[in-house]
VOMIDREN-643169 format. One line per 3 residues: for each residue x negated, z, y negated of N, C-alpha, C, O. Coordinates in steps of 0.02 Angstrom, whole numbers. Last residue first. Example, Ala and Ser with C-alpha at 12.3 -4.5 7.8 and 13.67 -1.06 7.14 Angstrom:
-642/354/112/-684/357/53/-645/394/-2/-670/402/-57; -660/390/284/-615/390/225/-660/390/165/-712/423/166
# end
This chain:
-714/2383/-305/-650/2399/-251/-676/2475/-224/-643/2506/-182; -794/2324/-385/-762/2341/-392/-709/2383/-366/-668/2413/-401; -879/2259/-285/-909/2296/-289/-842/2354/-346/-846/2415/-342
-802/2136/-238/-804/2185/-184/-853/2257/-202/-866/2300/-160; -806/2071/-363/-750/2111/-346/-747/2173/-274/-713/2224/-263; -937/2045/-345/-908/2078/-412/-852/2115/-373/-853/2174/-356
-935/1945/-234/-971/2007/-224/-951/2057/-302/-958/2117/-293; -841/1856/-296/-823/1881/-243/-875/1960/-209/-857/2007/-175; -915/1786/-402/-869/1846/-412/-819/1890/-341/-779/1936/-343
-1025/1754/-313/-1018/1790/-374/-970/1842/-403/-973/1901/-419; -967/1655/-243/-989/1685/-217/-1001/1760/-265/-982/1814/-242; -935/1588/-375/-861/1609/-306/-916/1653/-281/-908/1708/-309
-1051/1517/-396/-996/1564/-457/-960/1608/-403/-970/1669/-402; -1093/1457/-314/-1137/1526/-317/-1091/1570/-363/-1089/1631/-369; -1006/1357/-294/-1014/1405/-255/-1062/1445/-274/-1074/1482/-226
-1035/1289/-427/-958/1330/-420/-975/1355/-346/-929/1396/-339; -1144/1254/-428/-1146/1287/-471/-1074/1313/-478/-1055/1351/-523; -1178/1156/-318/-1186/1220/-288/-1160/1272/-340/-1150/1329/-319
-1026/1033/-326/-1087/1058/-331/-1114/1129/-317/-1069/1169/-303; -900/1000/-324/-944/974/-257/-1030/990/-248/-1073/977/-206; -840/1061/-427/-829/1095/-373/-853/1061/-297/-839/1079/-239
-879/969/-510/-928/1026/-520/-901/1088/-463/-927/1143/-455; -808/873/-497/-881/862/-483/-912/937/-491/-970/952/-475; -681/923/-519/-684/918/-451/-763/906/-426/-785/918/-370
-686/926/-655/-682/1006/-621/-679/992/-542/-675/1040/-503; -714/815/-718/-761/860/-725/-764/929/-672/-810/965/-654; -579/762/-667/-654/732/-649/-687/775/-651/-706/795/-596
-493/833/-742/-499/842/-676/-547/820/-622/-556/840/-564; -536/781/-860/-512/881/-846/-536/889/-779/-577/929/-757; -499/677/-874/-564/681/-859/-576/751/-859/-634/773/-857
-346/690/-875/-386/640/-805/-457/680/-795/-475/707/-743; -313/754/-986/-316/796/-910/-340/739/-850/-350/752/-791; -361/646/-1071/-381/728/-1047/-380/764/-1005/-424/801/-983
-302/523/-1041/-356/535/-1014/-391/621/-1034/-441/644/-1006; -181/580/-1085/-168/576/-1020/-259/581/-1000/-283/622/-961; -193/596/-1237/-193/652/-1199/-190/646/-1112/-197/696/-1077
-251/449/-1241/-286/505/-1276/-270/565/-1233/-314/589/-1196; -135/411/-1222/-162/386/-1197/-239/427/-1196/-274/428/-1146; -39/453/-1348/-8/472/-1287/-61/465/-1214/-47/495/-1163
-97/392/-1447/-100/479/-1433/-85/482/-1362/-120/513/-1322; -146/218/-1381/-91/269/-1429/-121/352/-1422/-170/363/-1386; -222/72/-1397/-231/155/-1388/-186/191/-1414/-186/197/-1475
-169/-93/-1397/-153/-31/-1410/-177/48/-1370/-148/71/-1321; -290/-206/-1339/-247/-188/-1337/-221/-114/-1361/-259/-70/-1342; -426/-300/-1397/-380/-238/-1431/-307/-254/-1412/-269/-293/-1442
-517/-334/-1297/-450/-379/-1288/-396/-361/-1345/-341/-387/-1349; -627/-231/-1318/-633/-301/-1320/-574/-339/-1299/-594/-393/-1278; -574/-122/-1318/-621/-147/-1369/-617/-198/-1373/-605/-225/-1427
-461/-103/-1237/-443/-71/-1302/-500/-111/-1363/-488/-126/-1421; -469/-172/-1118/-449/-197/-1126/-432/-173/-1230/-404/-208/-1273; -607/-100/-1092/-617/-181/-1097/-555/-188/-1122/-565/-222/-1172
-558/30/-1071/-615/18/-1131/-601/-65/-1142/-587/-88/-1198; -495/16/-959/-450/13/-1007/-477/12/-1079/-445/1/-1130; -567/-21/-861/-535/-93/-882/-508/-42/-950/-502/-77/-1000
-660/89/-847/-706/27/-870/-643/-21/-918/-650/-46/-974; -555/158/-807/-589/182/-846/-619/121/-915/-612/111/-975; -534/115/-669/-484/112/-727/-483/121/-798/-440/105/-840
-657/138/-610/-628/68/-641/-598/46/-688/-606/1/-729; -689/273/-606/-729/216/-646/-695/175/-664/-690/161/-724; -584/341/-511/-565/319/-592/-619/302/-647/-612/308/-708
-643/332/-393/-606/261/-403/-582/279/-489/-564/233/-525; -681/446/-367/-743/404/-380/-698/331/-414/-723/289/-451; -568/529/-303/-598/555/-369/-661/473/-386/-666/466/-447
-578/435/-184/-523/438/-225/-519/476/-288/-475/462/-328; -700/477/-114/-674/417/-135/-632/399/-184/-644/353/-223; -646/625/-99/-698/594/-143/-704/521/-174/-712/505/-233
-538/595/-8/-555/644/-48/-574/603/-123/-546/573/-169; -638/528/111/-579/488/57/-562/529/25/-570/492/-24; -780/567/103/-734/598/132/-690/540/99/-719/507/56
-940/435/153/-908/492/113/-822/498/120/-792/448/140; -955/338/241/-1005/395/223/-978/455/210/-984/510/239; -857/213/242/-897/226/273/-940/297/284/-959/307/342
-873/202/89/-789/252/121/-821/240/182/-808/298/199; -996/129/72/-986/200/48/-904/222/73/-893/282/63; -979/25/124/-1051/75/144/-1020/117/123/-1011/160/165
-858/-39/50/-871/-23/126/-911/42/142/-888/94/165; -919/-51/-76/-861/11/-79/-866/17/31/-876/68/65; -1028/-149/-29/-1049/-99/-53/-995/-27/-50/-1012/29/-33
-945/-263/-14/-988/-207/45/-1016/-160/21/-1033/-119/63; -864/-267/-131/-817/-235/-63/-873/-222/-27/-869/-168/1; -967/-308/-214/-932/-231/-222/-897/-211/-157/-898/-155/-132
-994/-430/-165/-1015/-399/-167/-1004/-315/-165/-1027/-273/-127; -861/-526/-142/-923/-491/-73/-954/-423/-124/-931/-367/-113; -824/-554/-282/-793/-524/-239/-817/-489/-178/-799/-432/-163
-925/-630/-319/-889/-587/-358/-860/-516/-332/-866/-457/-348; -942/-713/-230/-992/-672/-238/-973/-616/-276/-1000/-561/-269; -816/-788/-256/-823/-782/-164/-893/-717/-171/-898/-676/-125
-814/-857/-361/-770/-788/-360/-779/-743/-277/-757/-690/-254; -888/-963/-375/-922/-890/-396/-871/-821/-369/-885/-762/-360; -799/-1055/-377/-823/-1062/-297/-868/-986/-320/-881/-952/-271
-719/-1017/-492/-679/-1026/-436/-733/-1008/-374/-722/-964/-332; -849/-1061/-572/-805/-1006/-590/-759/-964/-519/-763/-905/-501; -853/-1203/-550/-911/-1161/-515/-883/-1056/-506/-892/-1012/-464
-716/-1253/-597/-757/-1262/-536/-797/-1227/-488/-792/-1218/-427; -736/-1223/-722/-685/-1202/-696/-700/-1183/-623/-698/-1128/-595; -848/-1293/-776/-851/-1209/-773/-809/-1177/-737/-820/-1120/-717
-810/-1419/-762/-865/-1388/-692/-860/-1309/-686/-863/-1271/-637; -637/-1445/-748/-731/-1422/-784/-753/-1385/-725/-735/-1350/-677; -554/-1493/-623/-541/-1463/-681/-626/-1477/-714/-663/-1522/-694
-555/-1513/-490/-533/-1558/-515/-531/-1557/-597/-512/-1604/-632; -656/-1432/-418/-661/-1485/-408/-626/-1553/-444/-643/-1612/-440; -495/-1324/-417/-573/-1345/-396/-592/-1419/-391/-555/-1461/-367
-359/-1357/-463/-420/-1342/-519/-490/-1333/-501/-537/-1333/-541; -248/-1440/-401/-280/-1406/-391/-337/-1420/-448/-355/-1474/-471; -142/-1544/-390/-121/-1485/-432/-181/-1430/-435/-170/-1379/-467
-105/-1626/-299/-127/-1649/-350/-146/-1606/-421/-157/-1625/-478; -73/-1615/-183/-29/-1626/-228/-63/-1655/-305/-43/-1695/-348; -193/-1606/-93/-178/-1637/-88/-101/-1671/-126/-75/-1725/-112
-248/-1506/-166/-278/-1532/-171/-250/-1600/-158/-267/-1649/-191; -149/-1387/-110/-150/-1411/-171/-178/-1478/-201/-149/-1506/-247; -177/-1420/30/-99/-1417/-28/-110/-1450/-64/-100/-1510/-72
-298/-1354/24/-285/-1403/50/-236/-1468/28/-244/-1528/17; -274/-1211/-22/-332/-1257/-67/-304/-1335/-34/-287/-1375/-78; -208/-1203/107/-166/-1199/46/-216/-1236/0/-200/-1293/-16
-285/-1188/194/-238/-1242/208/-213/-1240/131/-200/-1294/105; -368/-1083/143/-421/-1151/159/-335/-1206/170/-339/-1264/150; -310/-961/163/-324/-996/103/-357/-1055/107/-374/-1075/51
-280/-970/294/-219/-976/261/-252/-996/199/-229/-1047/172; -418/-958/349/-377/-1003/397/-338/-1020/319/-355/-1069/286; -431/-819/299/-478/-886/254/-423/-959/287/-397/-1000/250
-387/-699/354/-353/-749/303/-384/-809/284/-353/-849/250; -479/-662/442/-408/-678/449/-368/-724/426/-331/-768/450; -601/-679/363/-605/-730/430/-519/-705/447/-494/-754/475
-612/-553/299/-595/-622/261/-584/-656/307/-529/-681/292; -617/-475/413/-557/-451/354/-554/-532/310/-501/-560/293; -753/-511/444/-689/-513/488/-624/-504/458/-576/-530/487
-828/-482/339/-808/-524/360/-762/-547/409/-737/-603/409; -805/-353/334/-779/-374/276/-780/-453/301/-732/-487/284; -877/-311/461/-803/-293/468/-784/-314/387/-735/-281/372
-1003/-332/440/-964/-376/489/-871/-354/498/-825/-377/532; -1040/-266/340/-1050/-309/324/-1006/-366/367/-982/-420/347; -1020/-118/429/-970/-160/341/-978/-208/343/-924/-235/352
-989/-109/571/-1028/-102/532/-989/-144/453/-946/-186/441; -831/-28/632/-866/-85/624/-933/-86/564/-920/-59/510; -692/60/669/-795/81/660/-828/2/672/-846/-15/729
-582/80/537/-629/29/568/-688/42/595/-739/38/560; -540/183/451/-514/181/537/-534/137/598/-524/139/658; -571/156/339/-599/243/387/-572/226/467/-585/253/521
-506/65/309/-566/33/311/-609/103/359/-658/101/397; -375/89/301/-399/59/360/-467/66/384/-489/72/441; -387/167/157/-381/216/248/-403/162/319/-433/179/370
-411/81/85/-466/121/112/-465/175/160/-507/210/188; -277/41/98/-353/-24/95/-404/18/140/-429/8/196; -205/127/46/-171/109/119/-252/70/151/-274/72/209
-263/102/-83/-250/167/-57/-236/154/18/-275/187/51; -206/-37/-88/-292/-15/-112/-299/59/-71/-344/65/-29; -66/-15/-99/-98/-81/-59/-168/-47/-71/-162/-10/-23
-36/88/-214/-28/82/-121/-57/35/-75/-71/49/-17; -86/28/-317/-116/91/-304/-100/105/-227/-141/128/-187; -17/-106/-350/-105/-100/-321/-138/-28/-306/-197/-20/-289
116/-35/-363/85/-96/-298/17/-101/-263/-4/-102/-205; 115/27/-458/104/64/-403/108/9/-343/103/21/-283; 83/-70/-567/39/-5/-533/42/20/-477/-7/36/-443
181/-138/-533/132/-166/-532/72/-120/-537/17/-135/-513; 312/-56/-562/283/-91/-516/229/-110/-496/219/-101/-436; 345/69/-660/269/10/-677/257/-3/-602/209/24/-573
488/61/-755/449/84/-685/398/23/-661/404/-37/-650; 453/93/-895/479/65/-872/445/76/-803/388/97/-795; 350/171/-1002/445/171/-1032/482/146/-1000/540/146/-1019
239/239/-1022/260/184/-1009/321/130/-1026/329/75/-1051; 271/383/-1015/252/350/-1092/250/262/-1077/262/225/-1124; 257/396/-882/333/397/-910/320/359/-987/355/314/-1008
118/360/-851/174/327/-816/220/332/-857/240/278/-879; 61/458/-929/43/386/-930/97/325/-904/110/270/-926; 110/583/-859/96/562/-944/98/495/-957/138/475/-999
45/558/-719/126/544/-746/122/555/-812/145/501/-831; -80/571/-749/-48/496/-737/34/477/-753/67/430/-777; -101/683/-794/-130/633/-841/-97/554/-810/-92/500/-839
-41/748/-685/-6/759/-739/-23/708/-787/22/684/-822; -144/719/-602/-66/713/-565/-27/699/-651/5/649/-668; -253/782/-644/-268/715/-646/-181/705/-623/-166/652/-652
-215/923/-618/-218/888/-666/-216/815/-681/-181/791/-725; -219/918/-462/-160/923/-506/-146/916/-579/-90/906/-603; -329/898/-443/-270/854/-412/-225/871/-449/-187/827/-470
-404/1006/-484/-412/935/-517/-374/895/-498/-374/843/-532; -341/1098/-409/-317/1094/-461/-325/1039/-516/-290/1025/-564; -370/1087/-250/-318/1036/-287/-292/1049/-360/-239/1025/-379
-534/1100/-308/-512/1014/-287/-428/1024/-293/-401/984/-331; -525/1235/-317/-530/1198/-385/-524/1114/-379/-513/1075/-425; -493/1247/-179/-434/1282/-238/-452/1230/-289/-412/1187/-306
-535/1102/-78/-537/1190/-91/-481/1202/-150/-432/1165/-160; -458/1006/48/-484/1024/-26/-492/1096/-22/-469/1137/18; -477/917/209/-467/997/180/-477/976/100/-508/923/92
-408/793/310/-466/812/264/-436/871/202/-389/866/163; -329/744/386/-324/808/391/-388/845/366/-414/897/385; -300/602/397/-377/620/419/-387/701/426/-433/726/458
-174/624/338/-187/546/390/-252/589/417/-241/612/473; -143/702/249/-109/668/293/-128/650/344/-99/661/397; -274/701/184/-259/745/193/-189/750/252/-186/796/293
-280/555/133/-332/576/182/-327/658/174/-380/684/155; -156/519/66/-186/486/133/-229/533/184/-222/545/244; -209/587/-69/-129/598/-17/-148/595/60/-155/640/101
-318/518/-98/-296/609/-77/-261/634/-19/-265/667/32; -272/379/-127/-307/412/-61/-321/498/-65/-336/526/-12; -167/425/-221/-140/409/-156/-185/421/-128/-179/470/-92
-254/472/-339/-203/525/-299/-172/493/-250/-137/533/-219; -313/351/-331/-375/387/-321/-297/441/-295/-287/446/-234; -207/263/-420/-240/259/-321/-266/301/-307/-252/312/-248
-197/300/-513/-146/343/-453/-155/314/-400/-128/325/-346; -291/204/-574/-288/280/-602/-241/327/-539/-257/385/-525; -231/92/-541/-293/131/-511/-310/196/-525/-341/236/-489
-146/86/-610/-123/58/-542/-178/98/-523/-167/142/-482; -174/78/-743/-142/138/-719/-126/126/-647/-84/165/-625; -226/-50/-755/-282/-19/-736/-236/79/-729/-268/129/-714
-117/-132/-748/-159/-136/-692/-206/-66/-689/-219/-36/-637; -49/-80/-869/-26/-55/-810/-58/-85/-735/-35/-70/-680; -173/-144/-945/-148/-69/-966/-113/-44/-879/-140/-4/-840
-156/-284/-938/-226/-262/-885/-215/-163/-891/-242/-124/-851; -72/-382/-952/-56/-318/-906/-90/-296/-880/-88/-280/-821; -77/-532/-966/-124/-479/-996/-63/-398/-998/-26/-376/-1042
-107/-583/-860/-30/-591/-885/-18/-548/-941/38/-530/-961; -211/-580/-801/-214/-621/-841/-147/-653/-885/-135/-703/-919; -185/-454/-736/-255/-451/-791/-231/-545/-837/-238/-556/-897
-89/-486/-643/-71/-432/-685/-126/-464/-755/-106/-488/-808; -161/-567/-541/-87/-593/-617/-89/-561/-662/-92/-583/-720; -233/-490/-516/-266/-556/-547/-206/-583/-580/-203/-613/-634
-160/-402/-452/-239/-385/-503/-228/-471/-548/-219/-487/-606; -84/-461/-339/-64/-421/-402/-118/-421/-470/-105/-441/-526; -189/-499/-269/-159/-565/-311/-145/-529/-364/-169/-539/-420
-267/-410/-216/-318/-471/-235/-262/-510/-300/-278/-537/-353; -177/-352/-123/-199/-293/-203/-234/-351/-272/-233/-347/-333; -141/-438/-46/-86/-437/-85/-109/-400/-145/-83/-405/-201
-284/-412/19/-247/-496/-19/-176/-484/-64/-162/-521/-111; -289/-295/48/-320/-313/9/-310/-386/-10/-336/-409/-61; -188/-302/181/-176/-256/107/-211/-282/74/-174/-319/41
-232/-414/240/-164/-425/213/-172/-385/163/-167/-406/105; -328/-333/310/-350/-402/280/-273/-420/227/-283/-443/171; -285/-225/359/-340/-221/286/-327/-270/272/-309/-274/214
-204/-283/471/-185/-254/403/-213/-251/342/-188/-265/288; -316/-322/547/-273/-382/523/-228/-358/445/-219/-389/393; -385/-199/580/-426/-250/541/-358/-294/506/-352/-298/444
-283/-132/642/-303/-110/597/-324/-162/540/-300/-171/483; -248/-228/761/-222/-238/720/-221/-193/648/-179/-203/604; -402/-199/817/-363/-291/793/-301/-283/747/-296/-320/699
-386/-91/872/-413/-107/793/-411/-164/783/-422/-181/725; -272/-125/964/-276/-46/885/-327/-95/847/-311/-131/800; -339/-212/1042/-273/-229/1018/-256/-173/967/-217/-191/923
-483/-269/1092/-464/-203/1085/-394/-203/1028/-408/-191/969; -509/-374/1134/-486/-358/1181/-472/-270/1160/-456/-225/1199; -551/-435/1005/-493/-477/1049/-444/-441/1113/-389/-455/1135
-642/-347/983/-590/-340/935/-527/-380/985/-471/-358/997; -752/-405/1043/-725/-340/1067/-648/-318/1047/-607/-285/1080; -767/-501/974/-760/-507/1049/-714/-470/1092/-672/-479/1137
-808/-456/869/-769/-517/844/-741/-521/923/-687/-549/928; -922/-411/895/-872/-377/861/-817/-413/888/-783/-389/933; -1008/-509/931/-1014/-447/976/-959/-433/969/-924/-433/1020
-1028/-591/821/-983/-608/866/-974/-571/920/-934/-593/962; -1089/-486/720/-1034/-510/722/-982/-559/782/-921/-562/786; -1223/-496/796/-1167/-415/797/-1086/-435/784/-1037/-414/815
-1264/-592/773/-1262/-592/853/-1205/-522/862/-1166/-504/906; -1301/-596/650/-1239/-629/660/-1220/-629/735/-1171/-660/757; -1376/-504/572/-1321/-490/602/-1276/-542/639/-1218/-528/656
-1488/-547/498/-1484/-561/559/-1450/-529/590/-1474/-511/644; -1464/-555/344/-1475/-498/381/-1485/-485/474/-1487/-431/504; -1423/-680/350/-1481/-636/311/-1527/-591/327/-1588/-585/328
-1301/-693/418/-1357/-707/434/-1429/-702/426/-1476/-711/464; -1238/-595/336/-1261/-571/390/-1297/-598/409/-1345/-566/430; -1227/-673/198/-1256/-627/216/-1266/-600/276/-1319/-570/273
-1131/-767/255/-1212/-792/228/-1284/-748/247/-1338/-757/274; -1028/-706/259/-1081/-760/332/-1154/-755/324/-1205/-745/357; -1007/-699/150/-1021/-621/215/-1048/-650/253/-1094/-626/286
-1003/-827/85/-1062/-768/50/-1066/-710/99/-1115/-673/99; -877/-845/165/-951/-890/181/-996/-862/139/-1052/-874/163; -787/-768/136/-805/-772/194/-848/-802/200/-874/-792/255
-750/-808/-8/-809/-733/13/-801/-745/76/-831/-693/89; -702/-927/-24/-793/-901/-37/-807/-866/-19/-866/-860/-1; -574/-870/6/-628/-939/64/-679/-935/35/-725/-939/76
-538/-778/-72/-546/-775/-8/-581/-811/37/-609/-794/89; -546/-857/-203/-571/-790/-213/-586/-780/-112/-644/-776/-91; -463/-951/-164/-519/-993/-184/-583/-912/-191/-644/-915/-184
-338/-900/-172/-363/-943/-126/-431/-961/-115/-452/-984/-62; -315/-833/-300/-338/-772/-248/-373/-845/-182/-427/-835/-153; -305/-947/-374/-375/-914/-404/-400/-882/-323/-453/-889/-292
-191/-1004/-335/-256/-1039/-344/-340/-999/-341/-397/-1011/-320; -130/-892/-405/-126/-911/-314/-176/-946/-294/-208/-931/-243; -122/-881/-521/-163/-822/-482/-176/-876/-415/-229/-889/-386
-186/-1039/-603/-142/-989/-573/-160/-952/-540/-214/-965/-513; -311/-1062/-739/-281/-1075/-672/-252/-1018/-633/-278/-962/-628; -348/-986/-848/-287/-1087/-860/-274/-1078/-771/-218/-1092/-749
-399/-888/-818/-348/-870/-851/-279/-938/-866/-220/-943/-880; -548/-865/-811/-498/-927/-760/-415/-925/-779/-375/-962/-750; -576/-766/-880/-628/-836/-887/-582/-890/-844/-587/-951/-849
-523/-656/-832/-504/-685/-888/-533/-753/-904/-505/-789/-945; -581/-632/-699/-541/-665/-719/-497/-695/-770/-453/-737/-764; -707/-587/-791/-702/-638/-748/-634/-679/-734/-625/-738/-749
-658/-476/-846/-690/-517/-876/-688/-597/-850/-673/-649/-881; -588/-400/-738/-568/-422/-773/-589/-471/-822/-545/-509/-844; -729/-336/-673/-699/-407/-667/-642/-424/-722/-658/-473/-755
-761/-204/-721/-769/-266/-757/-772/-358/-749/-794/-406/-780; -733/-114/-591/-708/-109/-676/-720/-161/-721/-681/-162/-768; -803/-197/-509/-720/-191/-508/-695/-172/-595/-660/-199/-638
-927/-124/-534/-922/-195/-552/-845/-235/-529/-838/-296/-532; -897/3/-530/-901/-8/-599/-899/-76/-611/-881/-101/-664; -864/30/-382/-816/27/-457/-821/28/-495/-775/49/-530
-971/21/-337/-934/-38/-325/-869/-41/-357/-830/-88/-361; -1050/97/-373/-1074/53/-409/-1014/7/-382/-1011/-48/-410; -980/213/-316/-974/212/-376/-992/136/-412/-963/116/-463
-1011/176/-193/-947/185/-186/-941/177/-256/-898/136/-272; -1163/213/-150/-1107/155/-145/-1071/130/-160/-1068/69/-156; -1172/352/-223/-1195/288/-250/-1173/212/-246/-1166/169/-290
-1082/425/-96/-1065/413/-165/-1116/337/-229/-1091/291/-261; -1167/369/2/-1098/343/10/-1079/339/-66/-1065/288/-98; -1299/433/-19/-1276/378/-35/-1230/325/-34/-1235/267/-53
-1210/585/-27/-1261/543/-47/-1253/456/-70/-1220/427/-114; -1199/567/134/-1131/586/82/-1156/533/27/-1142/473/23; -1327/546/193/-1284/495/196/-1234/501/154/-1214/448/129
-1396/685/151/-1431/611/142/-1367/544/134/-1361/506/86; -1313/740/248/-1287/767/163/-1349/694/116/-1337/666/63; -1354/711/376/-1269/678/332/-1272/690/260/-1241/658/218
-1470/752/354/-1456/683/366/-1402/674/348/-1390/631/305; -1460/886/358/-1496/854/302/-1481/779/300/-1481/749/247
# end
């Protein structure tokens, strides 16, 4: 009763932290005068002092240097942690060029075939099972992407950059037993060193937009550190809980969210072609949620006593 309590609220976790992923783009559209590199620098050295913040909040901070201890002398997950921290900085920049290079279409198909990389992953890697109707929603949702991909007309790098870096993200994050709050800070505390010299750089060229630009610019930049904490502890708690499987059916909120934002409110082109891919996407949403529910095992069960009455 307790794990199926914890699945639970892994999924709640996990979802709310891709709906407020699904509508950053907003955000970074608001910084759109200042360069990704600027942006991801300034995105990394806030959120290590909003995880600080927060643990101290939370009077974790005696856990975090517990961690932080152990990690020195435990050389696997030192270098687990060091990876997350790299994958999710290189997924951090792609995103943020992509969206403001207004390539938010093949950003948000980047995520659409993340959810089939962590499948991939966590059937590989974790030797996590599907049933029949899980890989037929795999296999639909397979088809709604490659639809999407080839109608493209060019090999969409930049999808499949943020779908392997993000996908590769949330296998580390299964491989970390660190509590979330102290293992997102330790993931920023790698890199912050590198984004704190570079803000530095800049600052000292003359070229930098904190502090030197509008306040909106300013506050915009030092906001991106909350922007950012938040959803990652939250997606933490939850790939924490729940199977990567699942995780990876839960991640086409986002893509979802950006490609409404980018059709209503940026009007970028909806074609037919876009229409039929999200059919078999949400084909395969519908048929993998209803194969995590009791109302496809009492079916199976059902026709499995049918047929044995048949025989």
């Amino acid at each position: 009763m307790h794990n199926k309590t914890e699945q639970q609220a892994g999924v709640w976790y996990a979802a709310f932290s891709y709906i407020i992923w699904g509508f950053l783009p907003v955000y970074w559209k608001l910084l759109q005068q200042v360069n990704a590199d600027e942006i991801l620098a300034n995105r990394v050295f806030w959120s290590f002092f909003v995880v600080v913040f927060i643990l101290l909040l939370n009077k974790k901070g005696h856990i975090f240097i517990g961690t932080l201890r152990g990690l020195i002398h435990n050389k696997k997950q030192l270098a687990v942690l060091t990876t997350a921290s790299i994958l999710i900085s290189i997924n951090w920049f792609i995103y943020i060029w992509a969206v403001n290079s207004d390539q938010m279409i093949e950003a948000s198909l980047g995520y659409y075939i993340n959810p089939l990389v962590s499948v991939l992953l966590g059937m590989v890697f974790l030797k996590e099972r599907l049933t029949l109707a899980q890989y037929l929603s795999f296999f639909l949702a397979t088809i709604g992407v490659l639809i999407m991909t080839i109608s493209y007309g060019q090999f969409p790098w930049i999808a499949l950059s943020l779908a392997i870096s993000f996908g590769l993200y949330g296998l580390a994050k299964k491989l970390i037993k660190v509590d979330s709050e102290v293992g997102l800070a330790l993931e920023t505390l790698v890199v912050m060193p590198l984004s704190a010299i570079y803000i530095g750089y800049l600052v000292a060229e003359g070229t930098n937009s904190l502090f030197a630009d509008s306040w909106p610019t300013t506050l915009l930049l030092a906001g991106a550190g909350v922007a950012t904490a938040i959803p990652l502890l939250f997606f933490a708690k939850g790939a924490q809980r729940i199977p990567l499987a699942t995780l990876g059916i839960l991640q086409y909120i986002t893509p979802t969210i950006m490609l409404l934002l980018g059709v209503v409110v940026y009007h970028e082109a909806f074609s037919a072609v876009h229409l039929l891919s999200f059919t078999f996407i949400w084909s395969a949403l519908v048929l993998y949620t209803l194969s995590r529910t009791k109302l496809v095992a009492t079916l199976s069960l059902k026709l499995k006593k049918e047929k044995g009455m048949h025989v």
